[in-house]
C-alpha positions as a Python dict, from the first residue, in 0.01 Angstrom:
ca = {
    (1, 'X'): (0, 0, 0),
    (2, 'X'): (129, -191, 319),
    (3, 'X'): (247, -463, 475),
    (4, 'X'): (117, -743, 696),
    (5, 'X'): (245, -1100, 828),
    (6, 'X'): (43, -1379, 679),
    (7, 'X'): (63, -1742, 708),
    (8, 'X'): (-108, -1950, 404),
    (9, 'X'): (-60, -2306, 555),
    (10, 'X'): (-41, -2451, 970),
    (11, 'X'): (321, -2480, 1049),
    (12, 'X'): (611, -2344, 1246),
    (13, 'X'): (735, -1986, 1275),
    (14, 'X'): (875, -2080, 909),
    (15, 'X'): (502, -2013, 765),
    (16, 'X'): (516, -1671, 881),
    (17, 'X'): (595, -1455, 542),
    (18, 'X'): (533, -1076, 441),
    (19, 'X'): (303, -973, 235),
    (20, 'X'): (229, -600, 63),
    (21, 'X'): (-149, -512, 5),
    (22, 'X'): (-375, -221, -34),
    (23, 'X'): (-457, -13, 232),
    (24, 'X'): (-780, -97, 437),
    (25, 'X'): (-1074, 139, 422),
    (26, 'X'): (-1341, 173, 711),
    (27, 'X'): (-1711, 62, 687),
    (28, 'X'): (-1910, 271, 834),
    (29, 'X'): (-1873, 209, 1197),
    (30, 'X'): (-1486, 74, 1199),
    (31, 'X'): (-1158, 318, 1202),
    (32, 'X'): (-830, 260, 1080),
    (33, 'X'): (-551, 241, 1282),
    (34, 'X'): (-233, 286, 1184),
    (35, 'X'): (-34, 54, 1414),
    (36, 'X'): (224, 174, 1666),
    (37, 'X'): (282, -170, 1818),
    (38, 'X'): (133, -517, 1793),
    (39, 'X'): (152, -776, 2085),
    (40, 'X'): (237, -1141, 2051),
    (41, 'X'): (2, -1392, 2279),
    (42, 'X'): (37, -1807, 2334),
    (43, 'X'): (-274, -1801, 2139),
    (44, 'X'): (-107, -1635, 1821),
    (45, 'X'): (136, -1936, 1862),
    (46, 'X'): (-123, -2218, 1897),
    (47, 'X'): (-275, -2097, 1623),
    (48, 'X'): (-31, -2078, 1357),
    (49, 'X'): (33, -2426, 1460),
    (50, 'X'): (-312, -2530, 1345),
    (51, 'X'): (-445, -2567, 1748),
    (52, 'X'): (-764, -2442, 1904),
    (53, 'X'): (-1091, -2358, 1774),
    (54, 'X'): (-971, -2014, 1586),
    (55, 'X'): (-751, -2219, 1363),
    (56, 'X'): (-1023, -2470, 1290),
    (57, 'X'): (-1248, -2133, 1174),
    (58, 'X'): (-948, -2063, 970),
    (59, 'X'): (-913, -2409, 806),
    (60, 'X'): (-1309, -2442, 788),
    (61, 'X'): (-1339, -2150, 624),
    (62, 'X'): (-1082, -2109, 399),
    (63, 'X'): (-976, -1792, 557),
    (64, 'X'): (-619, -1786, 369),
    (65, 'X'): (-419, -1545, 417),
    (66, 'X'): (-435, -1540, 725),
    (67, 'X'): (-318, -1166, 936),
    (68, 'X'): (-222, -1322, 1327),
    (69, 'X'): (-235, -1064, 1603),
    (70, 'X'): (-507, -948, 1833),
    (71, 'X'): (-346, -656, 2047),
    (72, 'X'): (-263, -317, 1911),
    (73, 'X'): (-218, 4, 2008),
    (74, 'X'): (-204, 289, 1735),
    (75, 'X'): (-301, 659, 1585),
    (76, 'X'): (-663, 647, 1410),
    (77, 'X'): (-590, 763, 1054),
    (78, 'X'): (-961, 719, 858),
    (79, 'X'): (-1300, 676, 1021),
    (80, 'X'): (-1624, 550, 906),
    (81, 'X'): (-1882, 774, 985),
    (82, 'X'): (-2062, 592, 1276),
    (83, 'X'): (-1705, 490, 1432),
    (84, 'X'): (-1733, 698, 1717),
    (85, 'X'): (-1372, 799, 1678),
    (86, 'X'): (-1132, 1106, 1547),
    (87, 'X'): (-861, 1069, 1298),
    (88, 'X'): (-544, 1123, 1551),
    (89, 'X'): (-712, 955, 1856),
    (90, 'X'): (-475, 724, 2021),
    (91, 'X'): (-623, 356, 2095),
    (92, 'X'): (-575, 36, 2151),
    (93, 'X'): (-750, -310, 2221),
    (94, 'X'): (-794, -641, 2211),
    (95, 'X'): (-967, -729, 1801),
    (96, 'X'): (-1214, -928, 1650),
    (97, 'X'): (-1115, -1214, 1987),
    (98, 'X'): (-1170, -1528, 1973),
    (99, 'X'): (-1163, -1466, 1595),
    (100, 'X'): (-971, -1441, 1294),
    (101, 'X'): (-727, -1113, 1437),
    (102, 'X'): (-481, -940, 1201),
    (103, 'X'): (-304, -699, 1391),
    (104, 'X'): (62, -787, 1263),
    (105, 'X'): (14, -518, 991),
    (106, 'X'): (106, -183, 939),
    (107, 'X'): (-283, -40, 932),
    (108, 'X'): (-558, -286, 1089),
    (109, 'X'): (-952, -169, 1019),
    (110, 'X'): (-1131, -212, 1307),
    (111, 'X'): (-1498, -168, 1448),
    (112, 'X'): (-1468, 148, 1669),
    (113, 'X'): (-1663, -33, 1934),
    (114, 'X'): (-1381, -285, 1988),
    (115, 'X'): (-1124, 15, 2113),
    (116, 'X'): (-1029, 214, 2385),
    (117, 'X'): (-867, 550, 2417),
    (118, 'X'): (-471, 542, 2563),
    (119, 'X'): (-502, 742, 2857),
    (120, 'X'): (-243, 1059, 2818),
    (121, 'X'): (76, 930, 2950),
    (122, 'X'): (88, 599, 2916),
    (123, 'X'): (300, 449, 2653),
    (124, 'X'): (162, 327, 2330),
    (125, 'X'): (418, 33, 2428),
    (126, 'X'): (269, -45, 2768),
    (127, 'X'): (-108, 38, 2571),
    (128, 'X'): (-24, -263, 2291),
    (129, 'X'): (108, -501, 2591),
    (130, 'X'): (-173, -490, 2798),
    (131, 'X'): (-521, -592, 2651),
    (132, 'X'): (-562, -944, 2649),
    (133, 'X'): (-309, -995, 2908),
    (134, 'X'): (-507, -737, 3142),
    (135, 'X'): (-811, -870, 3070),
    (136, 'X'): (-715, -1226, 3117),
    (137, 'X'): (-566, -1131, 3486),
    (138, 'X'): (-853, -919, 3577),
    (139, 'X'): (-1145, -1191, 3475),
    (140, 'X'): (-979, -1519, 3625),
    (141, 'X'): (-928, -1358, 3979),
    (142, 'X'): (-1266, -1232, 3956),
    (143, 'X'): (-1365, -1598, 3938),
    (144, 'X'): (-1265, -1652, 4253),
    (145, 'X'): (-1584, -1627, 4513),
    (146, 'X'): (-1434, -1655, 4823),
    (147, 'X'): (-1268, -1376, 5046),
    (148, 'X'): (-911, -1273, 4974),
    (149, 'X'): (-650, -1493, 5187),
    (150, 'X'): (-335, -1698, 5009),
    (151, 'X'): (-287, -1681, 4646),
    (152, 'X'): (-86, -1916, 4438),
    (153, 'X'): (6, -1774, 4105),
    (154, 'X'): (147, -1991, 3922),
    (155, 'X'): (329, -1894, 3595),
    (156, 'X'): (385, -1546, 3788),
    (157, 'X'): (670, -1458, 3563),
    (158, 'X'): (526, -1466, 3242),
    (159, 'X'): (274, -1121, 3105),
    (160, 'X'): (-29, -1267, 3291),
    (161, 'X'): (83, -1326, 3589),
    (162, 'X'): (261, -1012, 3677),
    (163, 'X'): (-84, -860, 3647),
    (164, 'X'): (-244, -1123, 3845),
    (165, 'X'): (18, -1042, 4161),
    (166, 'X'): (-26, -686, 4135),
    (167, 'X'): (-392, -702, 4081),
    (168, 'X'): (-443, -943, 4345),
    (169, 'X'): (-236, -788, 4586),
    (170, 'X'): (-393, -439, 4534),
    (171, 'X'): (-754, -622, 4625),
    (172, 'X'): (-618, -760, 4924),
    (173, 'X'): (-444, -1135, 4882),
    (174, 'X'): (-137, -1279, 5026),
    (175, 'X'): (39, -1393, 4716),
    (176, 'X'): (259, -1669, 4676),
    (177, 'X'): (445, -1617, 4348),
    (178, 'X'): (569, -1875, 4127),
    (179, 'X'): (745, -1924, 3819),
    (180, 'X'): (685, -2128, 3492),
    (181, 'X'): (1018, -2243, 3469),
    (182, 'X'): (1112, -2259, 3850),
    (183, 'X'): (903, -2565, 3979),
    (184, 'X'): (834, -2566, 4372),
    (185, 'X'): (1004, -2866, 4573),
    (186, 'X'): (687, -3029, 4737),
    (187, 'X'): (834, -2949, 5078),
    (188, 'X'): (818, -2574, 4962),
    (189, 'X'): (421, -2602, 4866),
    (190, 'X'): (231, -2432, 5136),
    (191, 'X'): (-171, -2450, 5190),
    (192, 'X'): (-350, -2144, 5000),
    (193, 'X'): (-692, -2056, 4965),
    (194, 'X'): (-721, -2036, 4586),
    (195, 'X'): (-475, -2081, 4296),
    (196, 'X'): (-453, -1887, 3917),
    (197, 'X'): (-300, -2169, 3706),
    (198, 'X'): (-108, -1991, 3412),
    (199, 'X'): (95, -2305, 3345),
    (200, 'X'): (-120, -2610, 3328),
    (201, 'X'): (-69, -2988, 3374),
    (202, 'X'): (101, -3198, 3675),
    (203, 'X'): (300, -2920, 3818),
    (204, 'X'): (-64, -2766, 3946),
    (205, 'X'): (-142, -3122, 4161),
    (206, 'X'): (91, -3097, 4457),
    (207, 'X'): (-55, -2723, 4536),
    (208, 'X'): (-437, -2881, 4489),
    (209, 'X'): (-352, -3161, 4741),
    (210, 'X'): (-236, -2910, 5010),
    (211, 'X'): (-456, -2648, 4961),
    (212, 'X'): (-680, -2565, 5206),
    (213, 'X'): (-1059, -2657, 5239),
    (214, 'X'): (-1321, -2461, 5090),
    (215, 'X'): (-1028, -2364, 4818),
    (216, 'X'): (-1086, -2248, 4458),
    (217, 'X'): (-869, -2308, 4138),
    (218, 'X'): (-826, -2140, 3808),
    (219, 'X'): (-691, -2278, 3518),
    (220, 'X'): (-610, -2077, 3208),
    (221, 'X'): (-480, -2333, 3001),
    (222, 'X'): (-736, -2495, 2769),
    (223, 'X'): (-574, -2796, 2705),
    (224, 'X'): (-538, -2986, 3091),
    (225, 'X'): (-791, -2716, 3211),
    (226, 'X'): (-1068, -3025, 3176),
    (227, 'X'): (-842, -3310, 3394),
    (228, 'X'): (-736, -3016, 3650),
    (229, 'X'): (-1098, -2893, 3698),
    (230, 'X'): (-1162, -3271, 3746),
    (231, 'X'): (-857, -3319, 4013),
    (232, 'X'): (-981, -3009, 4182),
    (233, 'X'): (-1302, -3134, 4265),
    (234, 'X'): (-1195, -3498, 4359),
    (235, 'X'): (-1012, -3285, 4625),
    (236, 'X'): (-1354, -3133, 4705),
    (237, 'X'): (-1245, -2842, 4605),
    (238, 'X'): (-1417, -2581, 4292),
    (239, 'X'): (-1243, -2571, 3998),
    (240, 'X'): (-1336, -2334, 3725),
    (241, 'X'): (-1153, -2265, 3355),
    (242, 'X'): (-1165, -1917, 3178),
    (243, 'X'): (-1182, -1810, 2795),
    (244, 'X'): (-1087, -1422, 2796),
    (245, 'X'): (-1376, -1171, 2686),
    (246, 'X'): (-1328, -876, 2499),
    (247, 'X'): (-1465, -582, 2780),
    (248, 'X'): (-1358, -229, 2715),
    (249, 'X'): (-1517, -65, 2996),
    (250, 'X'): (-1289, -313, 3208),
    (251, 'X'): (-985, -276, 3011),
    (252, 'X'): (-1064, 111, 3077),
    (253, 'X'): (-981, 94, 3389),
    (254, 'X'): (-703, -113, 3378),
    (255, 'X'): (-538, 121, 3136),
    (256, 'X'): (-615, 394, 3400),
    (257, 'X'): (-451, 238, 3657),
    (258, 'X'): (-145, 155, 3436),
    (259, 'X'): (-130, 523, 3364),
    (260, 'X'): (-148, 587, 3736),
    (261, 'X'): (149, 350, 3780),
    (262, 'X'): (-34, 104, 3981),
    (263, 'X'): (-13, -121, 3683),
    (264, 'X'): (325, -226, 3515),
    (265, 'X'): (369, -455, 3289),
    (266, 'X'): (767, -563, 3192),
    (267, 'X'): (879, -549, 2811),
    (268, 'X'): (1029, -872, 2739),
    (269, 'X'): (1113, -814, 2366),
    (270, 'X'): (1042, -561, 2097),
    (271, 'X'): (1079, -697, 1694),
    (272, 'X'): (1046, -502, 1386),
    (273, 'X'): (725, -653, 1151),
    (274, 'X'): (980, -845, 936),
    (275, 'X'): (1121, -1040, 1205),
    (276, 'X'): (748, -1187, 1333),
    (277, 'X'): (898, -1534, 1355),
    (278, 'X'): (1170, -1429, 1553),
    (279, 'X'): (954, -1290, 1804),
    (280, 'X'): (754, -1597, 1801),
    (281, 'X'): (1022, -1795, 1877),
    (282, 'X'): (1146, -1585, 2172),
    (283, 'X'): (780, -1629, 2309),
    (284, 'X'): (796, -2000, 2242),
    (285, 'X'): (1085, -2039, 2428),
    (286, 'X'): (961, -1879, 2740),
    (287, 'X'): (1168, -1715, 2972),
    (288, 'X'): (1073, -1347, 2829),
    (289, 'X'): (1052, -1186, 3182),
    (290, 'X'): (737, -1009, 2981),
    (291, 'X'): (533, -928, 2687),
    (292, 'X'): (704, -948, 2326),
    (293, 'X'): (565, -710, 2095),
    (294, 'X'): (631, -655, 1745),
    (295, 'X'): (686, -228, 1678),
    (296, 'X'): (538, -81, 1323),
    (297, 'X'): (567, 295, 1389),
    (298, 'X'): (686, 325, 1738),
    (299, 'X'): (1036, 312, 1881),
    (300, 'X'): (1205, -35, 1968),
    (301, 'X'): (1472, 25, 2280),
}
């Protein structure tokens, strides 16, 4: 047996509750991992709150209980035959996204295709923290067509965008950094070339109105992403909006560089499993300074 978070009904962190069930088994081209550390995204928030299209899957389908959680990093403990994968292989990755997840349980089955090995030395912490976040840096600046110049990041505090600044600065891009929760006076907005929204809504207007021509925007947030797309090109500028793809041959390589150290990403709070809506509430509330993750069989510090 194990255990899992499930929530049975939309809600606040309240609907979060523990459940004990049997142990999955692998098909024949999944593994099972037994879970080292599970990370907590906005989208694991927005959905438990009965927002965005994964939660009307859930509700469509009847998919109750329902396991949140779509980064994990972990030890393979059963394979299917076809898997591709080892029992005591280290992995991690982003699962089963846009979908359904289920990674806030002890063991997760998942198809070996979806997973990437943890290079040797890089924490199973840092391995959990960085999928989806990772991949969500890497993919919106490679929206951006034109050559590197200034870059406004804005939400540059939060898991995202202290990838996007390091990222962007390794390919070449003057970054100006700025925080979620420390809005720019409009006499501090300077002209940039392109902008990675990470916040969303009127705080991204003053930087489209002095950005330069020719400039580029993206917007991760789904909800203003269509009226800031539209502001953008009133300015006559492109505006473009991103949904993260799962891509392990990118998140490769930026696992690579993390184990390289040219690729950090700050540990903002670690929960045990039974404390899920805690965590969710520190993520909720912002202000994390970096990713929140819940630990099953690793250390907390």
């Amino acid at each position: 047996m194990m255990q899992r978070i499930v929530i049975n009904q939309f809600g606040g962190p309240e609907v979060l509750s523990l459940e004990t069930v049997a142990q999955p088994q692998p098909g024949l081209t999944e593994v099972v991992v037994k879970t080292a550390y599970a990370a907590l995204n906005p989208i694991d928030l927005k959905t438990r709150q009965g927002l965005g299209w994964a939660a009307a899957a859930i509700g469509k389908r009847g998919l109750w209980p329902f396991c949140p959680g779509y980064d994990l990093s972990g030890t393979v403990v059963a394979v299917g035959a076809e898997s591709g994968w080892q029992v005591g292989d280290r992995v991690c990755g982003l699962v089963n996204f846009p979908l359904p997840a289920g990674c806030y349980a002890e063991q997760v089955a998942v198809v070996g295709e979806e997973l990437v090995a943890v290079p040797v030395g890089l924490p199973l912490q840092q391995a959990a923290a960085l999928p989806l976040a990772a991949l969500t840096a890497a993919q919106s600046l490679a929206l951006i067509s034109r050559q590197p110049g200034r870059l406004a990041v804005l939400g540059a505090a939060g898991a995202v965008g202290q990838l996007v600044v390091q990222l962007a600065r390794h390919a070449g891009w003057q970054v100006v950094a700025v925080g979620r929760h420390c809005p720019q006076p409009l006499e501090a907005i300077t002209a940039v070339d392109a902008i990675i929204d990470l916040v969303g809504g009127d705080a991204v207007l003053p930087w489209l109105a002095a950005m330069n021509a020719a400039g580029e925007l993206v917007t991760v947030p789904t909800v203003t992403a269509p009226a800031l797309i539209a502001a953008a090109e009133s300015h006559g500028l492109k505006g473009s909006g991103l949904l993260v793809a799962p891509d392990t041959a990118l998140l490769a390589r930026l696992l690579a560089q993390a184990a390289a150290g040219t690729l950090t990403l700050a540990i903002g709070g670690c929960w045990p499993l039974v404390e899920a809506g805690r965590a969710q509430r520190q993520l909720a509330a912002g202000g994390c300074g970096g990713k929140v993750l819940l630990q099953l069989a690793g250390e907390c510090w």
